[in-house]
C-alpha positions as CSV (number, residue, x, y, z in Angstrom):
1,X,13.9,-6.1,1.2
2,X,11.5,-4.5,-1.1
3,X,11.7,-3.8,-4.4
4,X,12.6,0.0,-4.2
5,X,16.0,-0.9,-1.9
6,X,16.8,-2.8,-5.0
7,X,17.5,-0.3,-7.6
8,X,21.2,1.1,-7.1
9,X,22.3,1.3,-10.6
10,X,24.9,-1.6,-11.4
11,X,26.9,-0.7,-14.4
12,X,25.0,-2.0,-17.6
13,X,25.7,-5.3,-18.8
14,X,26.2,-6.9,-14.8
15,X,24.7,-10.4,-15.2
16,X,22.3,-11.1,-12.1
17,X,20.3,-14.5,-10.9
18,X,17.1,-14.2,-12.3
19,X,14.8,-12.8,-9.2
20,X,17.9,-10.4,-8.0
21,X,17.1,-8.8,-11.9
22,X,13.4,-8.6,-11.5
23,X,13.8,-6.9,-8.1
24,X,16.4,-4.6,-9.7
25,X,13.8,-4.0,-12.3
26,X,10.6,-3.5,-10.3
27,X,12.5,-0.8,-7.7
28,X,13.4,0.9,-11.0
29,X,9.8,0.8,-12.0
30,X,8.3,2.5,-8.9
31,X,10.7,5.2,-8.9
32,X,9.7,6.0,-12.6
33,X,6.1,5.3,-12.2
34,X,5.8,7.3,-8.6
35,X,7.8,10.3,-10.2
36,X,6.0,10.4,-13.7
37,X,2.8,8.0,-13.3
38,X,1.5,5.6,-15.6
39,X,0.9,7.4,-18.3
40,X,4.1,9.1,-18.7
41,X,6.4,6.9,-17.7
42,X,8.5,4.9,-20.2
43,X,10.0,1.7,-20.7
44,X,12.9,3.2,-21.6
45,X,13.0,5.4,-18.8
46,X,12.5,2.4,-16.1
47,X,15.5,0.4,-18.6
48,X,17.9,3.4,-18.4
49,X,17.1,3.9,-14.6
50,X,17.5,-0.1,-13.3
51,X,20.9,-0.3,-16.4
52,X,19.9,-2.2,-18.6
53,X,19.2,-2.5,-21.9
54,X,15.2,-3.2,-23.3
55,X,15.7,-6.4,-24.4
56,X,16.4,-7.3,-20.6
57,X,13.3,-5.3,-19.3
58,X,10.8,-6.9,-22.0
59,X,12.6,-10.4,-21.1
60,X,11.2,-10.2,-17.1
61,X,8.0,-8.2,-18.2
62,X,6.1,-8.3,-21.6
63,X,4.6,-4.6,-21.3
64,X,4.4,-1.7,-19.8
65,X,1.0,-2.6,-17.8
66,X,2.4,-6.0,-17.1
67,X,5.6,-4.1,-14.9
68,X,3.0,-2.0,-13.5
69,X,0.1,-4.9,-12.2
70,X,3.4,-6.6,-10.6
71,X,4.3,-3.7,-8.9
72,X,0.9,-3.1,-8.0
73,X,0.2,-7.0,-7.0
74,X,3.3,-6.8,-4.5
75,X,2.6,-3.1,-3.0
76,X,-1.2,-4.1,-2.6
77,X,-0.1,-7.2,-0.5
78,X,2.2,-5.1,1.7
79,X,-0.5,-3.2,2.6
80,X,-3.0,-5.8,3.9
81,X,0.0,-7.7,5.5
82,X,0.4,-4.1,7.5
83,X,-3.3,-4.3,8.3
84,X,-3.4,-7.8,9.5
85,X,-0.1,-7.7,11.4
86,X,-1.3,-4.6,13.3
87,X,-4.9,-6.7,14.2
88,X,-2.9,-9.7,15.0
89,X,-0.5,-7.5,17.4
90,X,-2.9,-7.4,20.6
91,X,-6.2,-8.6,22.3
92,X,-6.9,-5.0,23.5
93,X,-9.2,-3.4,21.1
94,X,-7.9,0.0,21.5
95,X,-4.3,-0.8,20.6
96,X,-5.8,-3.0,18.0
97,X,-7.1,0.1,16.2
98,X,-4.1,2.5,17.1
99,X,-2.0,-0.5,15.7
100,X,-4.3,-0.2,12.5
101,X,-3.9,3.9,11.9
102,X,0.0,3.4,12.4
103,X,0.0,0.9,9.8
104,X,-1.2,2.8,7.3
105,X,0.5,5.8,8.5
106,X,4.0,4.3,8.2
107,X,2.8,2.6,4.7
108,X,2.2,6.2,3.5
109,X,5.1,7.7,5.0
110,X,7.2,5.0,3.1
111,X,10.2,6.8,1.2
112,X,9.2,4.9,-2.0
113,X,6.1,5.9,-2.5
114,X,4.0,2.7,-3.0
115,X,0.9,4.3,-2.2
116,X,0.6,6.2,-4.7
117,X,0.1,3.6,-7.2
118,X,-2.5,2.2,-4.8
119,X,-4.4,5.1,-3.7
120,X,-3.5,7.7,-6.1
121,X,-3.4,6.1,-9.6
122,X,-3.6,7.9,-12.8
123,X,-4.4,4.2,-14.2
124,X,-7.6,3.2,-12.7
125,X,-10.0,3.3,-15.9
126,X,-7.4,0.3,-16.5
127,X,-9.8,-2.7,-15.4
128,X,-6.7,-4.8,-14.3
129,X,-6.0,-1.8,-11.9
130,X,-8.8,-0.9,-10.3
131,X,-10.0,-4.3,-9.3
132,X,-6.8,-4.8,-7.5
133,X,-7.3,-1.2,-6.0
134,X,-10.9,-2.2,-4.7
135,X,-9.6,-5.6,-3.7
136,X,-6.9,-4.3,-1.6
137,X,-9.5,-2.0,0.2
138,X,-12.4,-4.6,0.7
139,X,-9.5,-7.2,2.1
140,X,-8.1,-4.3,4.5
141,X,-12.0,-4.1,5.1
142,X,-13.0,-8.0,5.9
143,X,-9.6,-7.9,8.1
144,X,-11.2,-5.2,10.3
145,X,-14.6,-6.4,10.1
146,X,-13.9,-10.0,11.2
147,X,-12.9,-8.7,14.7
148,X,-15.8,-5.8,14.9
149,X,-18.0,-8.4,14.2
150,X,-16.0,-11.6,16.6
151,X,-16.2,-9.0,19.7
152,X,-19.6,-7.1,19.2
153,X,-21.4,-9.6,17.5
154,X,-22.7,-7.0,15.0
155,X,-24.5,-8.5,11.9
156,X,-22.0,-8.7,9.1
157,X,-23.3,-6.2,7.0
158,X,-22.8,-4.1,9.8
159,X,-19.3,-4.9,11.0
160,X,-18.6,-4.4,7.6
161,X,-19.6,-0.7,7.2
162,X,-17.8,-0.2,10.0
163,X,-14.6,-1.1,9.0
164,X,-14.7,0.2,6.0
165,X,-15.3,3.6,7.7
166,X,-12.4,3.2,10.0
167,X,-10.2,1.8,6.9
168,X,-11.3,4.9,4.7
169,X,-10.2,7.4,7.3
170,X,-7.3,5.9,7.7
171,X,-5.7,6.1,4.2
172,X,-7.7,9.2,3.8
173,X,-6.4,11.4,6.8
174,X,-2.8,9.4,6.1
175,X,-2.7,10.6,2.6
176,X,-3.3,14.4,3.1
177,X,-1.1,14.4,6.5
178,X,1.7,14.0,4.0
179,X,0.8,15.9,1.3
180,X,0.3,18.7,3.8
181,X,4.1,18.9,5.3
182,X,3.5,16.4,7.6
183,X,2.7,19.0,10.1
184,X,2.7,16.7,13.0
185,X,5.1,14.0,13.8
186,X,3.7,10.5,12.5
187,X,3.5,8.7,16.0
188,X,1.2,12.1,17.1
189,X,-0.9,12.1,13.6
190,X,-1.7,8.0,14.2
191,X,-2.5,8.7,17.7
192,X,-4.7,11.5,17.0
193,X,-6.8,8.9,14.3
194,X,-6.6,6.5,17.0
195,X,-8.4,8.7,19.1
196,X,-11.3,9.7,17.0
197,X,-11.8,5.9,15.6
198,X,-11.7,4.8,18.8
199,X,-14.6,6.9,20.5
200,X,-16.5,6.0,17.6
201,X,-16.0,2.1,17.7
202,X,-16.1,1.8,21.4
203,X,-19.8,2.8,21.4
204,X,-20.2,-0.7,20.0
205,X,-19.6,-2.8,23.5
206,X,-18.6,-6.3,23.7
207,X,-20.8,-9.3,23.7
């Protein structure tokens, strides 16, 4: 369950094992810090929103920064879990990369809006931030580029341009499908990806 399906508000004062609280608090977190962003956001906002008081919040979390790298740690892991289940989920190297696209179509899509703190920021002058943000990416990347490079023997270097193309069109096109209306139904917006990335990879043949 993640931390966004934890936030129904309990009435204030509800005592809660330890983890259940610092769920309860991070779901409270993204929905303050997806609605307002970093700047803007309060603690007191994300206390009144998960029900409890500040004392509580700055018990699981010593800082404002410190509730947003953990939410950003957790949402950034998601995301390359997506991307490595997907590569994992065939041999065929076409499904492999329409597996890909619809993993980071669905991770957009999400109704909590994780990807915004990943891809869309208002934090990343914040050191802490943006080397998790360009972490995130280059892992995604390596994931990608591992197989380019297993099945076309491509140099790394290589294999790794690559996949960081395919990677960057993904979240790219994903990103402004949604902020457009999604004007197309997800399964036809991922396929449509699919279909470009794969007439551009499959130039590279086997070895």
């Amino acid at each position: 369950m993640s931390a966004i399906e934890q936030t129904e508000a309990r009435p204030r004062g509800t005592r809660l094992p330890r983890r259940a609280r610092r769920n309860q608090l991070l779901g409270a977190a993204q929905e303050v810090f997806v609605a307002q962003g970093y700047h803007a956001a309060a603690m007191d906002d994300i206390a009144d929103r998960a029900g409890v008081s500040k004392p509580v919040l700055y018990q699981h979390f010593p800082g404002k920064l410190d509730l947003y790298l953990a939410l950003l740690d957790q949402h950034c892991e998601s995301l390359l879990q997506a991307v490595r289940a997907a590569l994992a989920s065939t041999s065929d190297n076409k499904q492999r990369v329409a597996a890909t696209m619809e993993a980071y179509f669905a991770y957009v899509e999400d109704e909590g809006g994780a990807f915004r703190l990943v891809f869309e920021s208002d934090l990343t002058n914040e050191p802490a931030v943006r080397e998790r943000v360009d972490k995130v990416s280059l892992d995604c990347a390596e994931a990608v580029s591992e197989v380019i490079s297993e099945d076309t023997k491509l140099p790394r270097e290589q294999s790794m341009l690559l996949a960081v193309g395919l990677c960057g069109m993904a979240q790219i096109t994903a990103r402004f499908w949604l902020s457009s209306g999604q004007p197309i139904p997800r399964d036809s917006a991922a396929k449509l990806i699919s279909s470009l990335s794969w007439r551009g990879i499959a130039g590279f043949p086997m070895q």
